[in-house]
Rosetta silent file (secondary structure, phi, psi, omega in degrees, C-alpha in Angstrom):
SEQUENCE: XXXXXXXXXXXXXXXXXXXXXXXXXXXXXXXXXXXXXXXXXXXXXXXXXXXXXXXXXXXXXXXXXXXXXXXXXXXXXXXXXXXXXXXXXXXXXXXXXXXXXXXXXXXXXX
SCORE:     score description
SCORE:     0.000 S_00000001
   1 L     0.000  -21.453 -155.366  123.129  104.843   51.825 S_00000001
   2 H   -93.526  -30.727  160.117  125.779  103.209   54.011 S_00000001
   3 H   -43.220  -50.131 -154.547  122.676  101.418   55.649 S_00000001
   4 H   -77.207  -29.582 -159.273  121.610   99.687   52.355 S_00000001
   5 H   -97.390   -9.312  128.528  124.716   98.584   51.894 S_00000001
   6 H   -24.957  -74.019 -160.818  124.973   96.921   55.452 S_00000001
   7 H   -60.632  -41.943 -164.757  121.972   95.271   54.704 S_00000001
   8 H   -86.446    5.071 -169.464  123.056   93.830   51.249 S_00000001
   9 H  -101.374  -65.459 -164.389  126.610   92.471   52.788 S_00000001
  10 H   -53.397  -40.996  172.687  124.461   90.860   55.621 S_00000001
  11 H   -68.920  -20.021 -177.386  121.971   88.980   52.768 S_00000001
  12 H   -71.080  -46.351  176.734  125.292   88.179   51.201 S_00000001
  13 H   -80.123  -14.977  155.420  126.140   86.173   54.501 S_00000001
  14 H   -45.300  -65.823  176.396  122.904   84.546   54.982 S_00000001
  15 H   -23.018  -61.879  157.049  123.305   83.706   51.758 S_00000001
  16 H   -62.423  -41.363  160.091  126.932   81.969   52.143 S_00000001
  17 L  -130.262   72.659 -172.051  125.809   80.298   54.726 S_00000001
  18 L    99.622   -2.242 -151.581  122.954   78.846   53.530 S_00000001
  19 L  -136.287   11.647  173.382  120.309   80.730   55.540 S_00000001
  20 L  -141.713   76.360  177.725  118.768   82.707   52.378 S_00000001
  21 L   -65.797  169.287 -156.755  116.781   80.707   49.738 S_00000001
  22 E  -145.146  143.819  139.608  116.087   82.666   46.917 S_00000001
  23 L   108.480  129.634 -166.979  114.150   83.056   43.851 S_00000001
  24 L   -76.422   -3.255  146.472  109.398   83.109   44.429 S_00000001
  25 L   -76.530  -88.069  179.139  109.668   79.463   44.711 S_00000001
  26 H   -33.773  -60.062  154.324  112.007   78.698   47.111 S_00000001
  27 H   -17.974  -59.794 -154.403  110.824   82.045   48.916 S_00000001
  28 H   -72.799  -38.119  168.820  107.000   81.043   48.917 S_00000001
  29 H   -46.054  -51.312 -161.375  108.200   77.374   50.276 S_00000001
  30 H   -72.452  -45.129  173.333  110.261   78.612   53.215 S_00000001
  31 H   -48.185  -93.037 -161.154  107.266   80.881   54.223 S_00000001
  32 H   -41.973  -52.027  175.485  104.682   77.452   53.617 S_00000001
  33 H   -49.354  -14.252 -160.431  107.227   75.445   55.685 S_00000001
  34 L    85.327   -3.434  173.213  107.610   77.631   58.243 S_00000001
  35 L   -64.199  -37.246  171.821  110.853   78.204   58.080 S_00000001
  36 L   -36.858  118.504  172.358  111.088   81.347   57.177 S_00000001
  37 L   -97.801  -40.018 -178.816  112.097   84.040   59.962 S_00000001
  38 E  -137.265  160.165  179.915  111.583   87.039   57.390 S_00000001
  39 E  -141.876  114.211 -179.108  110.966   87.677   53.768 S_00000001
  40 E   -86.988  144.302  164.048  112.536   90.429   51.619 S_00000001
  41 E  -115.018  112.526  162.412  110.888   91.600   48.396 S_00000001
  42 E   -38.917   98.980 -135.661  112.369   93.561   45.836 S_00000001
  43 L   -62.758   -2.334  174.819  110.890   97.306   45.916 S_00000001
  44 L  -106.023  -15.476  164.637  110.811   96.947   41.908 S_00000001
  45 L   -35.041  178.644 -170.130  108.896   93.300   41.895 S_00000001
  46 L   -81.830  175.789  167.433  105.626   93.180   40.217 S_00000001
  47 L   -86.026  -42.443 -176.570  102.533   94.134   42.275 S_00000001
  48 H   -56.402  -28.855 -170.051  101.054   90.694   41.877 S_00000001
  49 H   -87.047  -17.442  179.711  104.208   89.280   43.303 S_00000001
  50 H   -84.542  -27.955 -172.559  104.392   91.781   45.797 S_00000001
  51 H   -80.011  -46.030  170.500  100.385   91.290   46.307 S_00000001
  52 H   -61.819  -36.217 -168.206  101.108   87.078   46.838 S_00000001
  53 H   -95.181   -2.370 -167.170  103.972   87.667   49.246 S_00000001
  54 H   -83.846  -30.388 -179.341  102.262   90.469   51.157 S_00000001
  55 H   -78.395   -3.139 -178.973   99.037   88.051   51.801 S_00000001
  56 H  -107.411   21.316  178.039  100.980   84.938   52.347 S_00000001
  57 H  -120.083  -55.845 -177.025  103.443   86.580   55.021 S_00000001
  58 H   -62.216  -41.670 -130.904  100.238   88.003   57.004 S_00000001
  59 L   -90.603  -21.037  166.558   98.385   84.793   56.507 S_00000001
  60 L   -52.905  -50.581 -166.659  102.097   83.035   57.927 S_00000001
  61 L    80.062   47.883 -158.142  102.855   85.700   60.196 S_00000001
  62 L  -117.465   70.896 -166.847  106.048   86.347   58.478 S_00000001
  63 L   -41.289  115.014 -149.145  107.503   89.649   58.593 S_00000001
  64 E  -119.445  111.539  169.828  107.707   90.921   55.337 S_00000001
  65 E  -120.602  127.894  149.730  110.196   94.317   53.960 S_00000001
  66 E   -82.390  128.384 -160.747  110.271   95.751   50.415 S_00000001
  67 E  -133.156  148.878  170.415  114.004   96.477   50.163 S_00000001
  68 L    50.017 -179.605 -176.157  116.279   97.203   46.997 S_00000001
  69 L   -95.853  159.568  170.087  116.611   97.033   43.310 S_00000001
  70 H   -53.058  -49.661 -120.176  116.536   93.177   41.722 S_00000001
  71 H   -85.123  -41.590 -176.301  119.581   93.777   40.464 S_00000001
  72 H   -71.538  -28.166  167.464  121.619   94.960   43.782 S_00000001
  73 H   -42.047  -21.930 -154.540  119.697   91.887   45.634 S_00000001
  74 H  -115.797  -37.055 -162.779  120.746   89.146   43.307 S_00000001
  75 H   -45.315  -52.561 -171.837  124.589   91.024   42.814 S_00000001
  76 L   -71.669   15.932 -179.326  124.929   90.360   47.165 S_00000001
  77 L  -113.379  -10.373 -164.698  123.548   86.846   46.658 S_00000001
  78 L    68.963   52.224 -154.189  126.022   86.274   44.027 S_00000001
  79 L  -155.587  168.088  161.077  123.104   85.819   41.300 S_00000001
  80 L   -82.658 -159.408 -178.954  121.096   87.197   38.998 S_00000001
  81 L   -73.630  155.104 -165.781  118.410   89.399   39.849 S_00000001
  82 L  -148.988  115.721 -174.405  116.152   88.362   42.552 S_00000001
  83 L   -76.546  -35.124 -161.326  112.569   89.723   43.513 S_00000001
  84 E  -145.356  131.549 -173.919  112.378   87.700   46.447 S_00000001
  85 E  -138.920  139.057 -177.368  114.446   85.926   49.248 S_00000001
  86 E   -93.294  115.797  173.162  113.660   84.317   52.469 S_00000001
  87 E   -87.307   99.056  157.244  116.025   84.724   55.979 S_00000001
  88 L   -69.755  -16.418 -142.115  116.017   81.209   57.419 S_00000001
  89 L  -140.514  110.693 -171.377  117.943   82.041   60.160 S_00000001
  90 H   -41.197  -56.214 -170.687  116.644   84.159   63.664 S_00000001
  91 H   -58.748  -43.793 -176.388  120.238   85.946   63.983 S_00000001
  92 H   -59.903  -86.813 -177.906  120.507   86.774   60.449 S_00000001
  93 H   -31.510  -22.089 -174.132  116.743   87.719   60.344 S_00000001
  94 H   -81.461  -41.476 -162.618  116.911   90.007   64.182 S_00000001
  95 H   -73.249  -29.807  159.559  120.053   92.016   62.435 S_00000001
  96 H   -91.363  -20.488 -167.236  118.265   93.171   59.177 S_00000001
  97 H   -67.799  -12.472  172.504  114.813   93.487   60.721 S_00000001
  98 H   -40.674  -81.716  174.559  117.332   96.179   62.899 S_00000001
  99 H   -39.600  -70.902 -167.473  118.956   97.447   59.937 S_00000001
 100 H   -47.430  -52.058 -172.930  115.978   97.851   57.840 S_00000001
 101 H   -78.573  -11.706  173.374  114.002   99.324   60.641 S_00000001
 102 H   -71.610  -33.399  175.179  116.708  102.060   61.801 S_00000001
 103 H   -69.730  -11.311  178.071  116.404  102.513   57.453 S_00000001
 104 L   101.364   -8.353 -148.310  113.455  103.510   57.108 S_00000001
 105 L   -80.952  118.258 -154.536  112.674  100.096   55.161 S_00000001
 106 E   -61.771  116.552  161.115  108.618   99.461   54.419 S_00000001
 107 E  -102.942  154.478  177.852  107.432   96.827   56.406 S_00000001
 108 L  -113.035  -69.570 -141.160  103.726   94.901   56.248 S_00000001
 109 L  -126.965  134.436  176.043  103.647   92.691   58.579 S_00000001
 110 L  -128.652    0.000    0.000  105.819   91.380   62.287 S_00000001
């Protein structure tokens, strides 16, 4: 547990500064721009929303993990709940793909 909760401090600082848009617009944009170093999805999203971000991360090449509840995702964002958020930032983006992968955390696509 002490993992997850790494991980949800670390989305909090992407977040502060700036390096985590949020929210399946601003998500699916960062992805189409290219900006995007990673994309988290909430493991309680819908399937269709999980089913749009898993083919638009492969067709990107956008490394994709379903991670957390909405609710703890949007609380470390300082938000409401949030299915889906986007890591703008390589540094941000090396240290949870780390986290996540020492966790255990489902990945689709690197």
């Amino acid at each position: 547990m002490r993992e997850d909760k790494k991980i949800l401090n670390l989305i909090g600082l992407a977040t502060k500064a700036g390096k985590a848009p949020s929210g399946e617009f601003s998500t699916e944009k960062a992805v189409k721009e290219g900006k995007a170093a990673m994309v988290i999805v909430s493991e309680e999203a819908s399937e269709n929303t999980k089913k749009m971000f898993r083919n638009m991360c492969t067709y990107y090449e956008v490394p994709l993990y379903y991670f957390g509840k909405k609710e703890e995702l949007g609380r470390a964002m300082g938000k409401e709940m949030r299915a889906s958020l986007a890591i703008v930032d390589g540094g941000f983006a090396g240290a949870l793909e780390k986290l996540m992968n020492d966790n255990g955390g489902s990945e689709y696509e690197s």
